[in-house]
C-alpha positions in Angstrom: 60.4 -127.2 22.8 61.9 -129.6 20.1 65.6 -127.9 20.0 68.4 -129.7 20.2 69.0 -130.6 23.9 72.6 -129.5 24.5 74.8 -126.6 22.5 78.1 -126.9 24.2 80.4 -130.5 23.8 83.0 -130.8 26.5 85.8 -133.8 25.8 87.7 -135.5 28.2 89.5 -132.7 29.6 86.6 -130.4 30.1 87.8 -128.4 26.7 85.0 -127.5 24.5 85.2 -129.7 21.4 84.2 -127.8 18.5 85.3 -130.4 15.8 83.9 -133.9 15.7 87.7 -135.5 15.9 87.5 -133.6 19.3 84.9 -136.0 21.5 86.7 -139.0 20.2 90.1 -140.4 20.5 92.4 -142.8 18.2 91.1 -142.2 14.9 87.6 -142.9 15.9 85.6 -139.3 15.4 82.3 -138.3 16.5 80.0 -140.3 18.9 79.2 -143.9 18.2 76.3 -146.2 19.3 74.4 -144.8 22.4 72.5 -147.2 24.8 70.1 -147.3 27.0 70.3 -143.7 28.6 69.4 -142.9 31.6 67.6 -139.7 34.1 68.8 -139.2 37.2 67.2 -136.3 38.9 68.8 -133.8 41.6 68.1 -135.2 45.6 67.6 -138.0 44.5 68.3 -140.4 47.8 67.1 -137.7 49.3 64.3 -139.5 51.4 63.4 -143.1 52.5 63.9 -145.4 55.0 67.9 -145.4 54.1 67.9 -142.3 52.6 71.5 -140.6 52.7 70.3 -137.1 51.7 72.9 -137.4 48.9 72.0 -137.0 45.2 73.5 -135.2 42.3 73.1 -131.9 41.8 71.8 -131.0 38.4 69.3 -132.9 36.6 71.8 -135.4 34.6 70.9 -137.5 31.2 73.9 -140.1 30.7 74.3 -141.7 27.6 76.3 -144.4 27.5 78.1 -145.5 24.1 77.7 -149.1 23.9 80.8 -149.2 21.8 83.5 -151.9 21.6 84.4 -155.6 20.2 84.7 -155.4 16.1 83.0 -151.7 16.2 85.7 -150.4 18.2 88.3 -151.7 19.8 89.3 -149.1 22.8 85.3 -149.2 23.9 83.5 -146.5 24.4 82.7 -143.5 27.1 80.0 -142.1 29.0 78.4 -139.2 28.1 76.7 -136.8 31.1 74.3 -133.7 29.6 73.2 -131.6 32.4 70.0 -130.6 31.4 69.3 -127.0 32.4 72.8 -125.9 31.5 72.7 -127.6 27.5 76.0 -129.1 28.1 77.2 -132.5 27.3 80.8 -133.6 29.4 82.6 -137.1 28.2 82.9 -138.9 31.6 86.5 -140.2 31.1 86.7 -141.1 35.1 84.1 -143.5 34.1 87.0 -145.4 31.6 86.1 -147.1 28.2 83.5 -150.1 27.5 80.6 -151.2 25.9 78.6 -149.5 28.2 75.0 -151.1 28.5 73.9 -148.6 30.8 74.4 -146.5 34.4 73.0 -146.7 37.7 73.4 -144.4 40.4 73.9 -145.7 44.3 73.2 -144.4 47.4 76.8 -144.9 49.3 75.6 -143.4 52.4 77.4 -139.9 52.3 75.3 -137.0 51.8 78.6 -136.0 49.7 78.8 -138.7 47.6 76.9 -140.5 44.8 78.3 -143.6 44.0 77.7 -145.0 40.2 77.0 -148.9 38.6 77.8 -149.4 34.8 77.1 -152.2 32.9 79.5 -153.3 30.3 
């Protein structure tokens, strides 16, 4: 179906955000200039020849906000929507840039999934 893909907004500190001043901080309101966005499926580096049998858990779109420079000076954030549960979480642990777009990484640990972004 053609419905919007998320209905819940979580800010930085896992709040629901239910005004657009709420998903972005230091007078600069609402979302701003999305990139290339990127898929990344549960398991995922869960076989191969190095496979770690790590992965994330949900399916995961992030959306990076290529924001920064003269559009914005404190950069922008990564944004994570978990697919099945319609919700869309600010990655603050990911810090502010002009985010080009995210990578995931095997690290090895079937516990951990490690993350490349490109500024």
């Amino acid at each position: 179906d053609a419905g919007l893909a998320y209905h819940t907004i979580r800010d930085v500190d896992g709040v629901v955000a239910d005004e657009r001043s709420d998903v972005f901080l230091n007078g600069f309101a609402g979302y701003s200039r999305f990139c290339s966005g990127r898929l990344v499926t549960p398991g995922q580096f869960s076989s191969g020849l190095f496979s770690s049998g790590s992965g994330v858990v949900d399916l995961i779109y992030f959306a990076p906000e290529e924001d920064g420079g003269s559009f914005n000076p404190f950069g922008g954030h990564v944004q994570a929507l978990d697919v099945n549960g319609k919700t869309m979480w600010d990655v603050a642990a990911f810090g502010r840039g002009a985010w080009e777009n995210i990578a995931p990484v095997d690290t090895g640990n079937p516990n951990t999934v490690g993350f490349i972004i490109a500024d």
